[in-house]
C-alpha positions as CSV (number, residue, x, y, z in Angstrom):
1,X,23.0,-4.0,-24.9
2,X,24.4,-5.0,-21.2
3,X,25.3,-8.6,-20.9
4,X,21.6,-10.0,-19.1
5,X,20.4,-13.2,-18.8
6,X,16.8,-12.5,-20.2
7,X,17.1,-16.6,-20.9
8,X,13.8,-17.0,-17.8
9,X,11.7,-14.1,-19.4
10,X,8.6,-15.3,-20.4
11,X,7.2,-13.6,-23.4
12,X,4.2,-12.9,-25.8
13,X,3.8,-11.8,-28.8
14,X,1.0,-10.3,-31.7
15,X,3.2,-9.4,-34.8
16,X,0.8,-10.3,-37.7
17,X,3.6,-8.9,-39.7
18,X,5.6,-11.8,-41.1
19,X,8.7,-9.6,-41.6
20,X,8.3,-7.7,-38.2
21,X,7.6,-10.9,-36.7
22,X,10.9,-12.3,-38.0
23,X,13.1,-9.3,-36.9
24,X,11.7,-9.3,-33.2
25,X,12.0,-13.2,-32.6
26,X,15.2,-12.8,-34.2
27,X,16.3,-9.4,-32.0
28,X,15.3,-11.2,-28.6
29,X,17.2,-14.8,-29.7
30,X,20.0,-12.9,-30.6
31,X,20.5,-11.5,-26.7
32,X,19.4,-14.8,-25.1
33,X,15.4,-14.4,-24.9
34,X,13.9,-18.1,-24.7
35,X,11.0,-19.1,-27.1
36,X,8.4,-16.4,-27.4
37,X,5.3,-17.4,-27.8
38,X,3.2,-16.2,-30.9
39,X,-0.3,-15.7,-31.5
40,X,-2.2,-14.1,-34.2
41,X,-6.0,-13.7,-33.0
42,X,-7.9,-11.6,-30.7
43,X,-9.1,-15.2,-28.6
44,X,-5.9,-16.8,-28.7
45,X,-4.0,-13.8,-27.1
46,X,-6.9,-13.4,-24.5
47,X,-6.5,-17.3,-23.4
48,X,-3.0,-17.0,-23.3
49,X,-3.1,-13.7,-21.2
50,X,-5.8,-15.6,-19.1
51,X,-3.8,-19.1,-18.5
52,X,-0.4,-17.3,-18.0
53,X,1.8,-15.0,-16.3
54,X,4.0,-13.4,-18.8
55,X,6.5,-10.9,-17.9
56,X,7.1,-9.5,-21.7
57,X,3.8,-8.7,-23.6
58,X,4.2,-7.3,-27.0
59,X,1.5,-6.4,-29.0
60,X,0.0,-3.8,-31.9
61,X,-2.5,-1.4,-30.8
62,X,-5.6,-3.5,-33.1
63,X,-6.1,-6.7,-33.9
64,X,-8.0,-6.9,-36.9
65,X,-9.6,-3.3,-36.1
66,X,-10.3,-4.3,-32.6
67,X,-8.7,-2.3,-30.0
68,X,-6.0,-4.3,-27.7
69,X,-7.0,-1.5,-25.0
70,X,-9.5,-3.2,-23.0
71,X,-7.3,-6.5,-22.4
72,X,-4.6,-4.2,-21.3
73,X,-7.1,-2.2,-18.8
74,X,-8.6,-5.7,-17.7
75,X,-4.8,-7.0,-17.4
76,X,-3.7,-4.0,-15.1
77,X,-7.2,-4.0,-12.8
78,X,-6.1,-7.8,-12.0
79,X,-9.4,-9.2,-13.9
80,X,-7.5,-10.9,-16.9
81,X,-4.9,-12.9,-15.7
82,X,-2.2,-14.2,-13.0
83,X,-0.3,-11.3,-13.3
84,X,-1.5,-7.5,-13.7
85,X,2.3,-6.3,-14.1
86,X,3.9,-7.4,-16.8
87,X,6.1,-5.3,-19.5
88,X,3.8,-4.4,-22.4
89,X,4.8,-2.7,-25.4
90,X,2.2,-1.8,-28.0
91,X,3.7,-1.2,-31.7
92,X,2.0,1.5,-33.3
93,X,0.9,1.9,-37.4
94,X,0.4,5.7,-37.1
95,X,0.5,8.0,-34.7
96,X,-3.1,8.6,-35.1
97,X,-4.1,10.4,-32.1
98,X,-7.6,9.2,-31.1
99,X,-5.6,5.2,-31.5
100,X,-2.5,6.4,-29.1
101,X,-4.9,8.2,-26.5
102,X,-7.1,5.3,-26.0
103,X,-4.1,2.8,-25.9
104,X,-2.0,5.4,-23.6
105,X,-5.0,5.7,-21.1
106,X,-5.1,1.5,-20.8
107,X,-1.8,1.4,-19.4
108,X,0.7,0.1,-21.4
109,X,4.5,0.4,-20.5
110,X,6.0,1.9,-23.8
111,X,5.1,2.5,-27.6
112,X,6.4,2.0,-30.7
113,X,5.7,3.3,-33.7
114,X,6.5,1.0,-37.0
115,X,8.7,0.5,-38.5
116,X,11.1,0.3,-35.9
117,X,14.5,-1.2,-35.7
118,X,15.6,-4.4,-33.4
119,X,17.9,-1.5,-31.8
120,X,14.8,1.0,-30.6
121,X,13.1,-3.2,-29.2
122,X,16.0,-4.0,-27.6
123,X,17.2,-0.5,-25.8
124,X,13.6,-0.1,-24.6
125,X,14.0,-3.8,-22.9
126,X,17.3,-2.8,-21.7
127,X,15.9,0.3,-19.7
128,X,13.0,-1.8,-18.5
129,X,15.3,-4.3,-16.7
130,X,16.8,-1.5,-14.8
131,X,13.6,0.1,-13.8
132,X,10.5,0.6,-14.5
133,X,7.9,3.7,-14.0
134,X,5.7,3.8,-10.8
135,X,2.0,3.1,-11.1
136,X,-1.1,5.4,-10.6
137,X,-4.6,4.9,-9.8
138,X,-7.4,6.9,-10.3
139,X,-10.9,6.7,-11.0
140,X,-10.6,5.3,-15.1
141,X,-6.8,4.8,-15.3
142,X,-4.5,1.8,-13.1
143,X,-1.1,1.9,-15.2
144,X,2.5,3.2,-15.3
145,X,2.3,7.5,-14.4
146,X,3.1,9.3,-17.9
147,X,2.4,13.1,-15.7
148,X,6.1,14.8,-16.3
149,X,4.7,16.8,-13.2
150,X,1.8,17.4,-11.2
151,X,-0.2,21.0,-12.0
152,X,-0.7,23.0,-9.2
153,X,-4.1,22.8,-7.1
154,X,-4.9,19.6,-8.5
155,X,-5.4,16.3,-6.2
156,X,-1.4,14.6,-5.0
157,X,-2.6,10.8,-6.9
158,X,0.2,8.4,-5.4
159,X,2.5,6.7,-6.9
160,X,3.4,3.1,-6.2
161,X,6.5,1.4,-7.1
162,X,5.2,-2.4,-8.3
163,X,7.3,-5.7,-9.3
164,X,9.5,-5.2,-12.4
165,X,9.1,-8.7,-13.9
166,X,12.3,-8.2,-16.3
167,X,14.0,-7.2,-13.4
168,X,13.0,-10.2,-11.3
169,X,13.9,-12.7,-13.5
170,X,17.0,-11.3,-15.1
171,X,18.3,-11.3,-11.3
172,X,16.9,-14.8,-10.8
173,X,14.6,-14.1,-7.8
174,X,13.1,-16.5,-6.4
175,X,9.5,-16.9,-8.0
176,X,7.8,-17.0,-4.9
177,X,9.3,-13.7,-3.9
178,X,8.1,-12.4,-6.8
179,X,4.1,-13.8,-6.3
180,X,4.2,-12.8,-3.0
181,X,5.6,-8.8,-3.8
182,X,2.6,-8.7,-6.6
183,X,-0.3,-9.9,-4.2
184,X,0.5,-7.2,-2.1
185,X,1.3,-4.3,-4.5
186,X,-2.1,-5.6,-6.0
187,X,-3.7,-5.7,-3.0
188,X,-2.8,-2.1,-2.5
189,X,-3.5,-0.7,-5.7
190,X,-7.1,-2.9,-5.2
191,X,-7.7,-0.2,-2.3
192,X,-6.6,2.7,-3.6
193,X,-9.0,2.3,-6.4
194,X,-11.6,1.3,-3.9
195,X,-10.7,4.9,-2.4
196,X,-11.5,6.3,-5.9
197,X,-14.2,4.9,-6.6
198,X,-15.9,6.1,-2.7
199,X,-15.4,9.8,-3.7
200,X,-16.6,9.4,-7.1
201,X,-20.2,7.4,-6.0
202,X,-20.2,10.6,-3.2
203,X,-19.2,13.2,-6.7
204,X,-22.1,11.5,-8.3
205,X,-24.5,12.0,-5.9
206,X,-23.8,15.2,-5.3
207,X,-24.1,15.9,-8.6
208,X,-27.4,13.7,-9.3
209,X,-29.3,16.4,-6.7
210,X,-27.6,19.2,-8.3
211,X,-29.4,18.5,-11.6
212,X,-32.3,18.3,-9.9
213,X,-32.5,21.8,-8.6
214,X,-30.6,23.2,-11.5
215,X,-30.8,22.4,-15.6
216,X,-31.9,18.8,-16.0
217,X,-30.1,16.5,-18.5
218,X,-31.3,13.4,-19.1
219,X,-28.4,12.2,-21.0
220,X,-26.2,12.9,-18.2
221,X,-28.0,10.8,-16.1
222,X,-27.9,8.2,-17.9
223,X,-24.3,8.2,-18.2
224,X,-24.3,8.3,-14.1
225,X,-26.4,5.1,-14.2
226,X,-24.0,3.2,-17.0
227,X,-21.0,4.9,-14.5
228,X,-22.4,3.7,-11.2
229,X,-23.0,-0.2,-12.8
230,X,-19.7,0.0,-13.7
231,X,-18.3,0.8,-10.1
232,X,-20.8,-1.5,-8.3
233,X,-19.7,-4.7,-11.1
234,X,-16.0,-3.6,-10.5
235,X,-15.4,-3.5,-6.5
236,X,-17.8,-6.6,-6.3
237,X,-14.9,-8.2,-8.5
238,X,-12.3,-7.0,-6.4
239,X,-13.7,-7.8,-3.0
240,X,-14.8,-11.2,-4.4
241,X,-14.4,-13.9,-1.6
242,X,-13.8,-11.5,1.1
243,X,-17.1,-9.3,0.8
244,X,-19.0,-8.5,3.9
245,X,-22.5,-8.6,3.8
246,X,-23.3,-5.4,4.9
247,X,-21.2,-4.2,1.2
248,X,-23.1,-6.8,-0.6
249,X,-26.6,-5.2,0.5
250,X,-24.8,-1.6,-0.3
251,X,-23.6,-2.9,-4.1
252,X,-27.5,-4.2,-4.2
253,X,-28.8,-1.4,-3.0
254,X,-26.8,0.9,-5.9
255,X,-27.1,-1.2,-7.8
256,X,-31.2,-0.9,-8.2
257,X,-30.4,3.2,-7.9
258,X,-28.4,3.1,-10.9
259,X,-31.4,0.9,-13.0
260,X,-34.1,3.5,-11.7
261,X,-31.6,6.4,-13.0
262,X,-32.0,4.9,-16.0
263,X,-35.7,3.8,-15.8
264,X,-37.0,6.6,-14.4
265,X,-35.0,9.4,-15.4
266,X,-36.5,13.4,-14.7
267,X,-39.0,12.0,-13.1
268,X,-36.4,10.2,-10.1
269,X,-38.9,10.9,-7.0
270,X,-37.1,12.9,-4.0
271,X,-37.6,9.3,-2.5
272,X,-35.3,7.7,-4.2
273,X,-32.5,10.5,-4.2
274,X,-32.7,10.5,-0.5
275,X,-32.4,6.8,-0.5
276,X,-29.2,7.2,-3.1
277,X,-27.2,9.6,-1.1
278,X,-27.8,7.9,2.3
279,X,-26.4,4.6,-0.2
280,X,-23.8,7.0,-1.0
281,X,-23.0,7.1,2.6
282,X,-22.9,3.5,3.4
283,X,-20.9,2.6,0.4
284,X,-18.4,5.0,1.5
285,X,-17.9,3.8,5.4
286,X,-18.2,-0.2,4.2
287,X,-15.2,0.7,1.5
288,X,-13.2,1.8,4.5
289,X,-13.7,-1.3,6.3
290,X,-12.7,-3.5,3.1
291,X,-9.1,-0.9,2.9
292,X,-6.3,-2.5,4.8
């Protein structure tokens, strides 16, 4: 490895492995990493991802058969957490391929599949303190872009460079630089997913009326509903503190959409899908306004 001075880095780690454990404390002390802190439960890693701002997070894809995925999504979407862009590096038991899809799709930096030497650790690190990939946002994904290219006809998703914390501490910059560069990549990749999430509430209801006029599936709409909850609890999250109260009536007014999708089903009067897609409407042109 390059002579770095990784002595700043703040790091976390999950290796229930005594013996793996062992051999990455050992790897990091060994090229100047400071104390890494070491947790062994599912609560214990979400306080410490919730109290600090790591720059190194290593962790195994479960925990006691519970998926590490949705820390990692709430990490990168900026609702776990100080800091949404740290270094994470899952280790892997098996290359099982439903367990590496779901962990892929919550945004980790790297894998690792065990057993793995301190070498495979440490060149990884190495290449992350030179650079890192750029981030992507879509409508269910906020993470580093894995697309080798993009296919032809399909939607130009922009990437964003964001802070490299290895980087910035390695180099010693100053800390404040480095809070200030993350509020305002975060604040940009807050309203590109606010951009998503306008053209999927206008996809859904689009595709709401179609059902009505076509095939009806009631399954489907109930998978709208849980989908449009999920939008309206998400940008009230990221608009908290700033939200206008014309977007606040709009979220409400989704809000009771989505529960009569799932109340009323089939039987959705024309009346309330006239009332959705004029909501549809608004919630598009008040997510402009919130879009710097």
């Amino acid at each position: 490895m390059v002579s770095v001075d990784y002595s700043q880095v703040h790091s976390l780690a999950v290796l229930e492995n005594p013996i793996i454990r062992r051999g990455v404390e050992d790897a990091l002390k060994r090229v100047g990493f400071g104390p890494v802190l070491s947790v062994l439960t599912v609560d214990a890693l979400h306080n410490a991802m919730a109290k600090t701002a790591y720059d190194l997070i290593i962790l195994p894809a479960e925990i006691g058969g519970i998926s590490m995925a949705p820390l990692i999504v709430d990490m990168r979407n900026g609702r776990l957490g100080p800091n949404p862009f740290p270094i994470i590096i899952i280790l892997l038991n098996s290359p099982d391929q439903t367990v590496v899809r779901k962990i892929i799709d919550s945004g980790p930096d790297d894998l690792l599949l065990i057993p793995f030497s301190p070498k495979q650790l440490l060149d990884r690190l190495e290449g992350f303190t030179r650079q890192r990939k750029p981030f992507v946002v879509t409508q269910d994904y906020t993470g580093p872009d894995r697309r080798s290219a993009a296919r032809p006809g399909t939607e130009q998703i922009p990437q964003i460079g964001v802070p490299n914390p290895l980087m910035a501490r390695t180099r010693k910059m100053p800390p404040a630089q480095y809070e200030k560069d993350a509020a305002r990549v975060a604040a940009q990749l807050d309203g590109l997913k606010l951009e998503r999430y306008a053209v999927q509430v206008t996809w859904l209801d689009k595709t709401i009326r179609q059902l009505f006029v076509k095939d009806m599936d009631v399954g489907k709409l109930s998978s709208y509903s849980f989908r449009l909850r999920q939008i309206v609890e998400d940008v009230g999250v990221r608009v908290k503190g700033t939200i206008s109260e014309s977007l606040a009536a709009v979220l409400r007014d989704l809000e009771a959409s989505a529960e009569a999708l799932l109340s009323d089903g089939e039987n959705l009067s024309k009346v309330q899908l006239e009332a959705f897609s004029r909501q549809s409407a608004a919630f598009s042109a008040e997510i402009l306004k919130q879009i710097p």
